[in-house]
DSSP file (Angstrom, degrees, kcal/mol; ACC not computed):
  #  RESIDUE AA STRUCTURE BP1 BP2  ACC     N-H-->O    O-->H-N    N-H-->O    O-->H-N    TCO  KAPPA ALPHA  PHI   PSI    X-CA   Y-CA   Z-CA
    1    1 A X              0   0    0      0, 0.0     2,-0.8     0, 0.0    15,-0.2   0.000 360.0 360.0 360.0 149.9   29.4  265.3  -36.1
    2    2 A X        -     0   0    0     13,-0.5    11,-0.8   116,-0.2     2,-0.5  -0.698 360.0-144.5-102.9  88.5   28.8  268.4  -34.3
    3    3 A X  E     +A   12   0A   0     -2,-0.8     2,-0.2     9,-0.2     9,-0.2  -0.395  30.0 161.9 -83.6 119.4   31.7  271.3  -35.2
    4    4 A X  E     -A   11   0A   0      7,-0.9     7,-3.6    -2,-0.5     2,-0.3  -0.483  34.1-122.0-118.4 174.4   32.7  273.5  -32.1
    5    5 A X  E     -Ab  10 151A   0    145,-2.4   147,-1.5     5,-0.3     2,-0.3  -0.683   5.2-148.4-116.0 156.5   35.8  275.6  -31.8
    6    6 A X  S    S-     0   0    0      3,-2.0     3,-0.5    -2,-0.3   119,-0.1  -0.778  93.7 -26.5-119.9  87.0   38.4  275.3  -29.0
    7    7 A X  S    S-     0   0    0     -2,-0.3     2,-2.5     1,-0.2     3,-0.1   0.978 134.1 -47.3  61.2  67.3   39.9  279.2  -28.5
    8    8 A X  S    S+     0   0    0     -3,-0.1    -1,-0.2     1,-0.1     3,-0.1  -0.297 110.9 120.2  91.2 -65.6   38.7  279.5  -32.7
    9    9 A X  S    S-     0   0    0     -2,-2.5    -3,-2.0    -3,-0.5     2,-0.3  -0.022  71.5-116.1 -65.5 152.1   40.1  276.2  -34.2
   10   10 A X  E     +A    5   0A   0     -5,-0.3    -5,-0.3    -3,-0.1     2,-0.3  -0.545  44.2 166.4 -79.0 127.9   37.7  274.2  -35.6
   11   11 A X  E     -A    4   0A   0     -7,-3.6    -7,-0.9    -2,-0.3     2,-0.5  -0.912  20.8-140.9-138.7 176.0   37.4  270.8  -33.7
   12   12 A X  E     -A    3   0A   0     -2,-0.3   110,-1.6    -9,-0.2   111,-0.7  -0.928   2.9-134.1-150.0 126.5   34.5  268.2  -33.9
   13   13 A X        -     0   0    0    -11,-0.8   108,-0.2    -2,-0.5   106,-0.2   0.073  38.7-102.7 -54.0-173.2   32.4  265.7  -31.6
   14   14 A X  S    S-     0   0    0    104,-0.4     2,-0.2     1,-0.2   105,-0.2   0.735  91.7 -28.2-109.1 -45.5   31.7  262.2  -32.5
   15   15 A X  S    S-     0   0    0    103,-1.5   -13,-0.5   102,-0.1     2,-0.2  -0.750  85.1 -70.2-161.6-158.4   28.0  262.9  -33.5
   16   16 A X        -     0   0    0     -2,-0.2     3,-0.1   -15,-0.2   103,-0.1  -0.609  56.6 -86.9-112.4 153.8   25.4  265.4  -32.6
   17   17 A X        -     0   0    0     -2,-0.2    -1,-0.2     1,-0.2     2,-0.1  -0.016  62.9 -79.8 -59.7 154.4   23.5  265.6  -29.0
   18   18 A X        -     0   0    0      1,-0.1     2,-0.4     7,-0.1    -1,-0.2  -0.551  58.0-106.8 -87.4 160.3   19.9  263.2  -28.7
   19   19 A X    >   -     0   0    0      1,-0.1     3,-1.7    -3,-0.1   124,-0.1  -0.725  42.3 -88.1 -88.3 111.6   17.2  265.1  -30.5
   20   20 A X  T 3  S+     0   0    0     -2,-0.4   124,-0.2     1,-0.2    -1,-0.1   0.140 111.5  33.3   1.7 101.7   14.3  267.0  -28.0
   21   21 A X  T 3  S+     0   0    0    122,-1.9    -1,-0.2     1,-0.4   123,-0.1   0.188  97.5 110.8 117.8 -17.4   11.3  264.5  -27.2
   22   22 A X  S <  S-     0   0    0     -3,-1.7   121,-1.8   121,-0.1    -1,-0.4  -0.334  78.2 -78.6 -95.3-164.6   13.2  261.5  -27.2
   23   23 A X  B     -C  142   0B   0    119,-0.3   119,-0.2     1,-0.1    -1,-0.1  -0.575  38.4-137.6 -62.1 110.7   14.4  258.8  -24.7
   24   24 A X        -     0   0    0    117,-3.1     2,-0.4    -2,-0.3    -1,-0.1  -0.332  31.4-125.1 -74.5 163.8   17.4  259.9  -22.6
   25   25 A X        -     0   0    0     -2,-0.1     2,-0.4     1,-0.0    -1,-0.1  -0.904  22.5-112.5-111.6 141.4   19.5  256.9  -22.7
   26   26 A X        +     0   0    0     -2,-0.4     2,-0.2    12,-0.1    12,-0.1  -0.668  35.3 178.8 -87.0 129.0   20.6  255.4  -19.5
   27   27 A X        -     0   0    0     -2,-0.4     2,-0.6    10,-0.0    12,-0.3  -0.710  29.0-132.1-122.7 173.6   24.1  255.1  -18.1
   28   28 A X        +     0   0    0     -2,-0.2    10,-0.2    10,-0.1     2,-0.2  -0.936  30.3 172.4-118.8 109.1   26.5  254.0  -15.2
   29   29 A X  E     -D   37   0C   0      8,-2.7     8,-2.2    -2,-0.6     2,-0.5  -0.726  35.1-116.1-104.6-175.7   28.9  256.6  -14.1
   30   30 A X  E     -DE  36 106C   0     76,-1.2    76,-0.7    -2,-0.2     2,-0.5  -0.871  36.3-148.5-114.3 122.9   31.4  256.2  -10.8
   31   31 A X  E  >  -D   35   0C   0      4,-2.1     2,-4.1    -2,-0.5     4,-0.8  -0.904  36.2 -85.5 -96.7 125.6   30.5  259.1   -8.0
   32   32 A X  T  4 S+     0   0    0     -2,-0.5    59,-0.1     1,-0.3    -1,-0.1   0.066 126.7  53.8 -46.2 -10.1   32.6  260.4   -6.1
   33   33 A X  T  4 S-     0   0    0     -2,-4.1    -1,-0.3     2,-0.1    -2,-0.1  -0.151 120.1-100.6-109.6  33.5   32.7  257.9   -3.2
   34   34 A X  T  4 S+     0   0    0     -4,-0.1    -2,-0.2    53,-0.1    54,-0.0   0.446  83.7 131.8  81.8 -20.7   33.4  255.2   -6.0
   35   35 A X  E  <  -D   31   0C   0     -4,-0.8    -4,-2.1    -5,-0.1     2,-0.3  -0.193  62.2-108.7 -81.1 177.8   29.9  254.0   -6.2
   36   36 A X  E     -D   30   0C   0     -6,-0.2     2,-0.4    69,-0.1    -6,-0.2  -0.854  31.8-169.8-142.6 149.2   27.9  253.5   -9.8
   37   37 A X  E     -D   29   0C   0     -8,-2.2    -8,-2.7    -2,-0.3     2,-0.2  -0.987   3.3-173.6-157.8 100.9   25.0  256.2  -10.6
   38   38 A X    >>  -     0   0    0     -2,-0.4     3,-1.4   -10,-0.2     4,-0.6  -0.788  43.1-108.1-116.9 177.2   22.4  255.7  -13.8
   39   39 A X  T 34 S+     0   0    0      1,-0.3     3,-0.2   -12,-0.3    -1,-0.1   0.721 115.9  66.9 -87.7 -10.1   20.1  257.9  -14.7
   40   40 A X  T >4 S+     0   0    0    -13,-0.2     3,-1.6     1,-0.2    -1,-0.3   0.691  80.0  88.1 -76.6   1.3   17.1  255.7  -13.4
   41   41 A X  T <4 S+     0   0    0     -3,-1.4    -2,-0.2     1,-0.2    -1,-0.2   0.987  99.5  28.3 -33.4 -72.9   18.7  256.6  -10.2
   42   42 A X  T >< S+     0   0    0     -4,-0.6     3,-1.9    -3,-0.2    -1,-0.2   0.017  81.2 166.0-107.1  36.3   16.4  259.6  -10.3
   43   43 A X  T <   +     0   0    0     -3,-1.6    97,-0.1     1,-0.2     3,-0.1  -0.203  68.6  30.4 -52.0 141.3   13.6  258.5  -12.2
   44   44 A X  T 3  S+     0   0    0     95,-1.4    -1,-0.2     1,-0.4    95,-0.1  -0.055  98.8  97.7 101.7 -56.4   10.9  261.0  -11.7
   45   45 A X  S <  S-     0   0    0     -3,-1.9    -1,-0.4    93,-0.1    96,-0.4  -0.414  80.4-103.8 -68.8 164.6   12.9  263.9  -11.3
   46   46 A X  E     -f   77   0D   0     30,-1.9    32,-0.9    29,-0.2     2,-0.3  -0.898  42.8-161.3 -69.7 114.7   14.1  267.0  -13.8
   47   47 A X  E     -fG  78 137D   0     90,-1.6    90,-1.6    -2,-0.4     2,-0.8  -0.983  13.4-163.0 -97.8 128.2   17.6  266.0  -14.5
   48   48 A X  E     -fG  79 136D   0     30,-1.6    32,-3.0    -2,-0.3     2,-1.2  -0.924   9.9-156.1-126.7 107.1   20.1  268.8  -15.8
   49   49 A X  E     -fG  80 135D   0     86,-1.8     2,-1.3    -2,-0.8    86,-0.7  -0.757  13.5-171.9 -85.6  97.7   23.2  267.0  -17.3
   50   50 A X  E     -fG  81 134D   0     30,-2.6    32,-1.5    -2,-1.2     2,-0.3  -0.571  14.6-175.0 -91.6  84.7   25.9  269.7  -17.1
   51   51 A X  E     +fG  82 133D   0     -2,-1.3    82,-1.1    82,-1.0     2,-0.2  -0.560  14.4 155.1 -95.7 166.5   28.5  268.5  -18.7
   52   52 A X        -     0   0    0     30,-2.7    78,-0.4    -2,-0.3    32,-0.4  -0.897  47.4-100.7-161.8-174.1   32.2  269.3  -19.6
   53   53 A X  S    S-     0   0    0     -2,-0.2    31,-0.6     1,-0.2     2,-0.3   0.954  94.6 -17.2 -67.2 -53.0   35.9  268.7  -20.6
   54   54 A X    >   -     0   0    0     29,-0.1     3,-1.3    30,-0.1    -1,-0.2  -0.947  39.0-145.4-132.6 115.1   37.7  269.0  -16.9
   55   55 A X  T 3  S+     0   0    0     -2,-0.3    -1,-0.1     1,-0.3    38,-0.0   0.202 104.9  67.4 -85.1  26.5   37.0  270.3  -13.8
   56   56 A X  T 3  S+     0   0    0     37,-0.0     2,-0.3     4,-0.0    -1,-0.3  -0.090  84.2  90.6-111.0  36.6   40.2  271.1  -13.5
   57   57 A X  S <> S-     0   0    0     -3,-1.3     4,-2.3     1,-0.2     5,-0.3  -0.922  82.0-122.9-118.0 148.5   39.6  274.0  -16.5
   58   58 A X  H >> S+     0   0    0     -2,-0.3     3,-1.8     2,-0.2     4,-0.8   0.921 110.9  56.4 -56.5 -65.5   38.4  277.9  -15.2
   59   59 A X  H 3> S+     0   0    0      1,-0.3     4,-3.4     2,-0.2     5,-0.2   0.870 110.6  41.4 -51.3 -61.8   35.2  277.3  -17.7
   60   60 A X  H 3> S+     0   0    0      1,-0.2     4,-1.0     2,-0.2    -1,-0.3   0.763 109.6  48.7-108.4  24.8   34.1  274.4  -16.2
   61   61 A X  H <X S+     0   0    0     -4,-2.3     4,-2.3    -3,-1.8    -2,-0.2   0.645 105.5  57.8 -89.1 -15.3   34.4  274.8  -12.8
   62   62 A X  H  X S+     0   0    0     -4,-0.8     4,-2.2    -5,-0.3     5,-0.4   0.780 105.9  56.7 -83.5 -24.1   32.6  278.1  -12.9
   63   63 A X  H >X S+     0   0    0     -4,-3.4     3,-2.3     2,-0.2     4,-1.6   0.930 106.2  53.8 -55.1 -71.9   29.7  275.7  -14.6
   64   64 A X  H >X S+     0   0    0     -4,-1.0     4,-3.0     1,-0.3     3,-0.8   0.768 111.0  40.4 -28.3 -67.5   30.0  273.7  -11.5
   65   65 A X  H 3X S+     0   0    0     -4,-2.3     4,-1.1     1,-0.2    -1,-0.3   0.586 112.0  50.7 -94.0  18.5   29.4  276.4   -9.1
   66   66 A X  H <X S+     0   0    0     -3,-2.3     4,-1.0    -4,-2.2    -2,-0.2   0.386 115.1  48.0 -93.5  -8.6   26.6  278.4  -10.9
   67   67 A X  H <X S+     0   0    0     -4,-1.6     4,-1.2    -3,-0.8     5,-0.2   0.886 112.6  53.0 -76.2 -46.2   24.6  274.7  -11.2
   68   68 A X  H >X S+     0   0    0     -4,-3.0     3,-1.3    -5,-0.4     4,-1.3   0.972 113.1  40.4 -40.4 -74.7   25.6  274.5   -7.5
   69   69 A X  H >< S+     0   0    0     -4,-1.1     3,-0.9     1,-0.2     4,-0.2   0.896 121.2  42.0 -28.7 -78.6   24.0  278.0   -6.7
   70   70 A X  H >< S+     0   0    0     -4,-1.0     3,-1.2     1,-0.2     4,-0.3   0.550  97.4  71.5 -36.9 -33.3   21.4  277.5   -8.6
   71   71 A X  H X< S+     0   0    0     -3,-1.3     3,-1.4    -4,-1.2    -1,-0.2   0.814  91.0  72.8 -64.8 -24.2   20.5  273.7   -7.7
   72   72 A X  T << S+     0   0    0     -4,-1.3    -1,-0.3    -3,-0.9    -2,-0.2   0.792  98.8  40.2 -65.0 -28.6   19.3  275.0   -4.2
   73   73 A X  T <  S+     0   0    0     -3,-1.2     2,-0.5    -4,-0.2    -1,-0.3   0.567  90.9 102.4-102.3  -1.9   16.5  276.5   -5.3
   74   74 A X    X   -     0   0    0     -3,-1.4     3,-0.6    -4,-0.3     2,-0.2  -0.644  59.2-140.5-101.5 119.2   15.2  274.0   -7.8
   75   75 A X  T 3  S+     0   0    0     -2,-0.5   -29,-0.2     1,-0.2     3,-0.1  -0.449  77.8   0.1 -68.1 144.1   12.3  271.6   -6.9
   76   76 A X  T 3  S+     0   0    0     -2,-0.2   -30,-1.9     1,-0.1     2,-0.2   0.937 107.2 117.1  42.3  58.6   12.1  268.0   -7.9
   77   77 A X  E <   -f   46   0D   0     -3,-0.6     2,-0.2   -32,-0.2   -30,-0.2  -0.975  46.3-156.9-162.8 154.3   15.6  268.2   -9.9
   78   78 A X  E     -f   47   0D   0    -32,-0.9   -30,-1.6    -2,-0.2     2,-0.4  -0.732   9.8-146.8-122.1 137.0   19.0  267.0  -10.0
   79   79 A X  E     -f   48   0D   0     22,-0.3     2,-0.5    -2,-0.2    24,-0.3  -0.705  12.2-166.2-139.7 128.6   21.9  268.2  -11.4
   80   80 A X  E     -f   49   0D   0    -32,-3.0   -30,-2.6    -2,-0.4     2,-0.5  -0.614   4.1-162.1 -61.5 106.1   24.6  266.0  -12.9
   81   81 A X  E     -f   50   0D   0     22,-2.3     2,-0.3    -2,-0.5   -30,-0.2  -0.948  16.8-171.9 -77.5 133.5   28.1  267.1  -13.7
   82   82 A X  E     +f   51   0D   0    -32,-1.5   -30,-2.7    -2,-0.5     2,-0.3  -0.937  18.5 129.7-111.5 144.3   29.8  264.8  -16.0
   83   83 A X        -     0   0    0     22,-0.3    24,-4.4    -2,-0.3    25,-0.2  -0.970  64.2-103.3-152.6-166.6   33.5  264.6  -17.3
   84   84 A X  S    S+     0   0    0    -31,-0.6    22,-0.1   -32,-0.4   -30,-0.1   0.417  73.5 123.6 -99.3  18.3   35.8  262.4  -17.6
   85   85 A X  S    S-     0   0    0      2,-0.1    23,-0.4     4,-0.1    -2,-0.1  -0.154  72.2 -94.1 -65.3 147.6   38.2  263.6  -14.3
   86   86 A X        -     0   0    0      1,-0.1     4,-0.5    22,-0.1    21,-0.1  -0.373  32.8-112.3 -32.3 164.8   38.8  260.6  -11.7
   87   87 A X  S  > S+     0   0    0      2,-0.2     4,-1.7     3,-0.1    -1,-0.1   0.381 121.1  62.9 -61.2 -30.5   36.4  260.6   -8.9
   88   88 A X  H  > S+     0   0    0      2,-0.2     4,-1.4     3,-0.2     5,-0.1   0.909 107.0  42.7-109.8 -65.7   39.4  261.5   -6.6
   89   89 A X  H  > S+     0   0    0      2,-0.2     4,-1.1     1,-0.1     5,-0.3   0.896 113.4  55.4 -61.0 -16.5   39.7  265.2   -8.7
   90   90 A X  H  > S+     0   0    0     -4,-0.5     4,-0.9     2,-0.2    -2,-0.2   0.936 112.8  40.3 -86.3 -85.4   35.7  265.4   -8.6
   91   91 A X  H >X S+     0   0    0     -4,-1.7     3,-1.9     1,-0.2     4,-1.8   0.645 115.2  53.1 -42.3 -68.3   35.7  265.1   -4.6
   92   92 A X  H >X S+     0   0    0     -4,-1.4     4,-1.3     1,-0.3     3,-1.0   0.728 114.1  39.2 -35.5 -81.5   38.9  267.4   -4.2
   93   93 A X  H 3< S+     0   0    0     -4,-1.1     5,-0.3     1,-0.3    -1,-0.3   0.588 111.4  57.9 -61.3 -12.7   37.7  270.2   -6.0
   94   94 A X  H <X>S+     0   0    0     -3,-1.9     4,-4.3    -4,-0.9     5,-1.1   0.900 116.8  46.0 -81.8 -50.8   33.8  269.7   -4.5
   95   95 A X  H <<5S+     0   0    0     -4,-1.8    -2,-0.2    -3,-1.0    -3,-0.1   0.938 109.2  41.1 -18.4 -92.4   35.7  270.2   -1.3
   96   96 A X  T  <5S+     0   0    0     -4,-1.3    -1,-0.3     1,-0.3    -3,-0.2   0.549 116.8  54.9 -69.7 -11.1   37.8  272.7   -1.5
   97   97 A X  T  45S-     0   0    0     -5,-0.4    -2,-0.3    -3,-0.1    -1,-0.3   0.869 103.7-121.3 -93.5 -40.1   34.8  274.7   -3.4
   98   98 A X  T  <5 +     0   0    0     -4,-4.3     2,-0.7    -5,-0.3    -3,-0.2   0.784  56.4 166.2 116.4  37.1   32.0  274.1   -0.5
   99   99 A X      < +     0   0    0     -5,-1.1    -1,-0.2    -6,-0.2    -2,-0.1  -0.867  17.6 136.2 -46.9  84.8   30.0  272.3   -3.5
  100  100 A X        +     0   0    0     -2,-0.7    -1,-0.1     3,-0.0    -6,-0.0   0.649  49.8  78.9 -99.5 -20.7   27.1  270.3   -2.1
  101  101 A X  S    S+     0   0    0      1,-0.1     2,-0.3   -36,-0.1   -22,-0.3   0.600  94.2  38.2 -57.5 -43.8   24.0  271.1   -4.6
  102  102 A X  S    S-     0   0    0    -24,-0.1     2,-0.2   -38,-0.1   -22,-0.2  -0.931  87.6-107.5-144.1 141.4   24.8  268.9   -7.7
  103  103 A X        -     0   0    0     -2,-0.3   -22,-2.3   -24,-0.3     2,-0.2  -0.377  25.1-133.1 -68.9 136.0   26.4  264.9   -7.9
  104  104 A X        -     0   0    0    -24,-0.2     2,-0.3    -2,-0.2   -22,-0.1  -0.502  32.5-175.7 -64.4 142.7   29.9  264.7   -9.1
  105  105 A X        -     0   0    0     -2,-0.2   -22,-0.3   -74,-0.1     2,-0.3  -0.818   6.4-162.0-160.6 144.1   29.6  261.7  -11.9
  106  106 A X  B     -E   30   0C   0    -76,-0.7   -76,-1.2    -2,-0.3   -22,-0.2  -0.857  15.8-171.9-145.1 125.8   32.9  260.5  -13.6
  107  107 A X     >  +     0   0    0    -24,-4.4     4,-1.7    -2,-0.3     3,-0.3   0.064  53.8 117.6-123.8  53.9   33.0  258.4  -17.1
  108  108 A X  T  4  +     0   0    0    -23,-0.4   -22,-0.1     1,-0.2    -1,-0.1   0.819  61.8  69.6 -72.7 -18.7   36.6  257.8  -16.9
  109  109 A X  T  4 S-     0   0    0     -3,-0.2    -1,-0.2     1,-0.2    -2,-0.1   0.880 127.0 -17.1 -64.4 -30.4   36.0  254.0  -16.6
  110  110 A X  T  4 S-     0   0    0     -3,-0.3    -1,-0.2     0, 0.0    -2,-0.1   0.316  76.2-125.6-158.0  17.3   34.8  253.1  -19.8
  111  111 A X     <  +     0   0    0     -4,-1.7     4,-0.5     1,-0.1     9,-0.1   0.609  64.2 131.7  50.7  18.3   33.7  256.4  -21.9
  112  112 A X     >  +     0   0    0      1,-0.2     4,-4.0   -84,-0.2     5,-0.3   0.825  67.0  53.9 -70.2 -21.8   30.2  255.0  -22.7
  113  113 A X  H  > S+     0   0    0      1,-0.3     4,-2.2     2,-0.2     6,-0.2   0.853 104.2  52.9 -81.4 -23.3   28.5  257.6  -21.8
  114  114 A X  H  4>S+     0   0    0     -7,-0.2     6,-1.8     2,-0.2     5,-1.2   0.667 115.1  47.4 -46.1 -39.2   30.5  260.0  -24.0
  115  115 A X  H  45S+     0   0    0     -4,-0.5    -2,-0.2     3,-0.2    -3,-0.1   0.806 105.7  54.7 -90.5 -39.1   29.8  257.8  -26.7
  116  116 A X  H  <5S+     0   0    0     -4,-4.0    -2,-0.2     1,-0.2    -3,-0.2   0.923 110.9  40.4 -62.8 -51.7   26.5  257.4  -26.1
  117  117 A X  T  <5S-     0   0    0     -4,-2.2    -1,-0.2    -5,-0.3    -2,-0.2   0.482 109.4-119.3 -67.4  -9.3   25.4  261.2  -26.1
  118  118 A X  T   5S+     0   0    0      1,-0.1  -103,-1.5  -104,-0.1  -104,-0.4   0.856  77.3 120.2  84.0   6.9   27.6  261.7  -29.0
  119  119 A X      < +     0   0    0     -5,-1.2    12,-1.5    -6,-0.2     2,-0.3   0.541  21.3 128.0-114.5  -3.6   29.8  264.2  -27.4
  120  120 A X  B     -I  130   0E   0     -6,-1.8    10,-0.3    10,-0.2     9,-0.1  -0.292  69.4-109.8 -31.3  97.1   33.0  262.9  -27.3
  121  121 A X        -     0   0    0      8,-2.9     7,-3.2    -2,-0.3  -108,-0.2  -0.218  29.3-159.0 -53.5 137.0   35.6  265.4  -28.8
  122  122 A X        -     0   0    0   -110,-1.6     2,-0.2     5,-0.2  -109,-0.2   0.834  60.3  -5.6 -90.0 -38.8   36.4  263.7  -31.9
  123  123 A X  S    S+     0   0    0   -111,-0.7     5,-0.1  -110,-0.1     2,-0.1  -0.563  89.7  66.7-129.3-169.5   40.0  265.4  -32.7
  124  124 A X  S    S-     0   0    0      2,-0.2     3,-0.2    -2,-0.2  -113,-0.1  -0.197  98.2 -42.0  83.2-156.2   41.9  267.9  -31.4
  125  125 A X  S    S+     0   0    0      1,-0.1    -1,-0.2    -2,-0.1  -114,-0.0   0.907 139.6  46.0 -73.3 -55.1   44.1  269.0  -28.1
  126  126 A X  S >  S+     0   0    0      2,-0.1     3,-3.7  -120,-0.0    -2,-0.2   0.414  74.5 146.3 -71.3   5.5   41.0  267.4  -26.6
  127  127 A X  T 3   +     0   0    0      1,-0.2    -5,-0.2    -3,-0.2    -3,-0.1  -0.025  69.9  31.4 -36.8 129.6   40.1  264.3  -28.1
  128  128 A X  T 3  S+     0   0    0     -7,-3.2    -1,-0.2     1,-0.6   -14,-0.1   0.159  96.4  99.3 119.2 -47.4   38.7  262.0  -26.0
  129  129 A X  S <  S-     0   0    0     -3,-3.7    -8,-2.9    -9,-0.1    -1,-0.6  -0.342  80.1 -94.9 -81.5 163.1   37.0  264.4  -23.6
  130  130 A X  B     -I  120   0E   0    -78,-0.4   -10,-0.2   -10,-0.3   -46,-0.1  -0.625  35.8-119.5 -93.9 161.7   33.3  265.3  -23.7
  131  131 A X        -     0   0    0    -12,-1.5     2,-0.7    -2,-0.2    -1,-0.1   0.025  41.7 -96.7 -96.8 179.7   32.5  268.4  -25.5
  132  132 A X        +     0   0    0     17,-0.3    17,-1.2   -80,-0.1     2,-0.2  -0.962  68.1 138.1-131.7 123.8   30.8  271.0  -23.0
  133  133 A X  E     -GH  51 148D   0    -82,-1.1   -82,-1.0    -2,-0.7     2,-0.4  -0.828  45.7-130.7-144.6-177.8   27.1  270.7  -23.3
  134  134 A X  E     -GH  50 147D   0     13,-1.1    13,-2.4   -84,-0.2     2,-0.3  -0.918  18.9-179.0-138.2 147.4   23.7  270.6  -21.3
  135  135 A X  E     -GH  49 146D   0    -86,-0.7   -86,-1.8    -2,-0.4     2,-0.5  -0.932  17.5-144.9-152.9 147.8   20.7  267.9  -21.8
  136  136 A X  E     -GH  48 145D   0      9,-1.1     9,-0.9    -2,-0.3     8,-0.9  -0.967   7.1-161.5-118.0 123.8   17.7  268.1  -19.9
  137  137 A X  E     -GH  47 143D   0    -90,-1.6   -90,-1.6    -2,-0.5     6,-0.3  -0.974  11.1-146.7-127.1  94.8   16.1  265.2  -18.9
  138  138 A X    >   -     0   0    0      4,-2.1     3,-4.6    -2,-0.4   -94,-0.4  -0.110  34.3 -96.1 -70.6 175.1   12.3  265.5  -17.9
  139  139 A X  T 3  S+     0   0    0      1,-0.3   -95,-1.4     2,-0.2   -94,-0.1   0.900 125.7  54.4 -65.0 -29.4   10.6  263.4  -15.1
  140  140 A X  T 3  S-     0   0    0      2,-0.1    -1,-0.3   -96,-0.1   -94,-0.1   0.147 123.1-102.4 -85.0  28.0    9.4  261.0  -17.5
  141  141 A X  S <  S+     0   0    0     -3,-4.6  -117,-3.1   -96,-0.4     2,-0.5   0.581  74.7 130.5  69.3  13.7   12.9  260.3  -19.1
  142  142 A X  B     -C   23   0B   0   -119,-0.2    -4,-2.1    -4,-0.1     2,-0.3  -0.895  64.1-106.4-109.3 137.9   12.8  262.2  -22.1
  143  143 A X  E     +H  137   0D   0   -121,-1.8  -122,-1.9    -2,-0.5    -6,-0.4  -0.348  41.1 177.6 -23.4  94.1   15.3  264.7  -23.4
  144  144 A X  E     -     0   0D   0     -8,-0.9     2,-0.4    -2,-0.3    -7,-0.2   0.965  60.3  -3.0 -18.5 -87.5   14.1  268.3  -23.0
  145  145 A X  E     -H  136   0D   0     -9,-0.9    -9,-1.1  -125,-0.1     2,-0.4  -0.825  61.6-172.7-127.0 146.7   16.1  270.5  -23.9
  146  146 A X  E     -H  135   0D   0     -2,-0.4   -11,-0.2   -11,-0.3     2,-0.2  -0.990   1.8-176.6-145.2 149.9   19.8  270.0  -25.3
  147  147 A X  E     -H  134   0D   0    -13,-2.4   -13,-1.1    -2,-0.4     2,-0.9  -0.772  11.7-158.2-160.0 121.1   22.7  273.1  -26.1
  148  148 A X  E     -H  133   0D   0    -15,-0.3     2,-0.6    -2,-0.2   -15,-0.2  -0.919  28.8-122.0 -95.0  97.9   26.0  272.0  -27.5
  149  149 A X        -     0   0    0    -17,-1.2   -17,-0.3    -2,-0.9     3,-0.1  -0.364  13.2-149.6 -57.1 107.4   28.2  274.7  -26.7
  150  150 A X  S    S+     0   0    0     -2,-0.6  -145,-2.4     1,-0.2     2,-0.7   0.884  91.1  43.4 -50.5 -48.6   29.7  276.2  -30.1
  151  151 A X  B >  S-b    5   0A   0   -147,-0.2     3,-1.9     1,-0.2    -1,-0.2  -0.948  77.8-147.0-119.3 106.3   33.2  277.3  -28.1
  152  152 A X  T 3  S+     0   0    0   -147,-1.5   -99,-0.2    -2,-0.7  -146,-0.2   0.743  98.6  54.9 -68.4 -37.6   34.0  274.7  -26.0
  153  153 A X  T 3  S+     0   0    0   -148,-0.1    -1,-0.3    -3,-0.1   -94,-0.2   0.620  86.5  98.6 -76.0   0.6   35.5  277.9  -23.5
  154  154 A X  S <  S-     0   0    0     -3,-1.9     2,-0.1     1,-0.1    -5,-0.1  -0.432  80.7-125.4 -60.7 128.2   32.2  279.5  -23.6
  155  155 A X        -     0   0    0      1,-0.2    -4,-0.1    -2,-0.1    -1,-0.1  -0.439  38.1 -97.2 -67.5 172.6   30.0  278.8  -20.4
  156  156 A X        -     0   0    0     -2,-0.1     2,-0.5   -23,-0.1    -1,-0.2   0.319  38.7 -91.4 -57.0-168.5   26.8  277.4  -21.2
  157  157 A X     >  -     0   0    0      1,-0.1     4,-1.2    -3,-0.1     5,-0.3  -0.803  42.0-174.7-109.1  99.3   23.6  279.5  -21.5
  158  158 A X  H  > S+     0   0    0     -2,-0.5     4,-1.9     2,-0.2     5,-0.2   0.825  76.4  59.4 -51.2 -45.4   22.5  279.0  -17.8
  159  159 A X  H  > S+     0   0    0      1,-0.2     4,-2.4     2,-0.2     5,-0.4   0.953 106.6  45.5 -49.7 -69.1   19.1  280.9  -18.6
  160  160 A X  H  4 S+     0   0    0      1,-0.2    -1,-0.2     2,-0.2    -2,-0.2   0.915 108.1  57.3 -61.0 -25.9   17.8  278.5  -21.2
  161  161 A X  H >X S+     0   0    0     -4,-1.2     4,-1.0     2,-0.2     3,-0.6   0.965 109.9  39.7 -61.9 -67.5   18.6  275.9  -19.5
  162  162 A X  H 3< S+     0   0    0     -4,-1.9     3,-0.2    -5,-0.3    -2,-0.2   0.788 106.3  61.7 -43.6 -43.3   16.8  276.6  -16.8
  163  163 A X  T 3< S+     0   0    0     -4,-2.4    -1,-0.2    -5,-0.2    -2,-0.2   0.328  95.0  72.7 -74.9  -9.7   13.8  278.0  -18.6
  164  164 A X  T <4        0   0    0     -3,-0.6    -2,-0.2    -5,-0.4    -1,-0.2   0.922 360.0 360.0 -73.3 -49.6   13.6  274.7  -19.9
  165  165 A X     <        0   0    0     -4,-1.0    -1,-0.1    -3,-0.2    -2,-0.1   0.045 360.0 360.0 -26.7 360.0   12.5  273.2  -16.9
């Protein structure tokens, strides 16, 4: 298990983020027009999985529009947001932010993908939700880079991430 804080209190993922150099593992999440989205979808590409608890929380909606910003400039790369909102809050809020750069991708149907990366908040006011982390995917499928955010209100490190690429 991976122990992050939520505002200080100790809370704990399910297990720990996949380890640099291996094989991202492939999943089906639902995108905002309902439709089902794995990660050989963009075989070939740099994929940046941003993921987080809500995008209805300040933290990670400002992740959302600095991936956004950012996504514009980035050649041969994707960037994922994951949580667990409906498809319905993903769209609203892409909307009503002008959000076009990076795919909306939902795993409220069946929380494999949570499970799979190990990032499933294990306890807490958030159990249940994914922990808010970043995974890097290179063009040949393999993990890059990973950051498991210590303080789940913390943004990411946007710089390392990037410099990962």
């Amino acid at each position: 298990m991976a122990s992050i804080t939520l505002k200080g209190n100790a809370i704990n993922t399910i297990g720990n983020l996949p380890t640099t150099g291996t094989k991202a593992s492939d999943f089906k999440l639902t995108a905002v027009d309902l439709s089902q989205k794995s990660l050989s979808d963009f075989a070939g590409k740099k994929v940046i999985l941003n993921i987080f608890p809500s995008v209805d929380t300040g933290t990670c909606a400002t992740s959302v529009r600095e991936f956004n910003k950012k996504a514009a400039d980035l050649e041969n790369t994707v960037v994922l947001c994951i949580s667990k909102d409906l498809p319905f809050a993903q769209a609203r809020f892409c909307g009503a932010e002008g959000i076009d750069n990076v795919v909306m991708l939902s795993d409220f149907a069946d929380g494999n993908f949570g499970t799979s990366y190990q990032l499933e908040i294990a306890d807490g006011p958030l159990a249940h939700l994914h922990s808010r982390a970043i995974v890097i995917v290179d063009e040949n499928g393999n993990v890059a880079y990973t950051e498991q955010v210590s303080e789940i209100v913390d943004e990411p490190n946007y710089t390392a991430a990037l410099n990962a690429l």
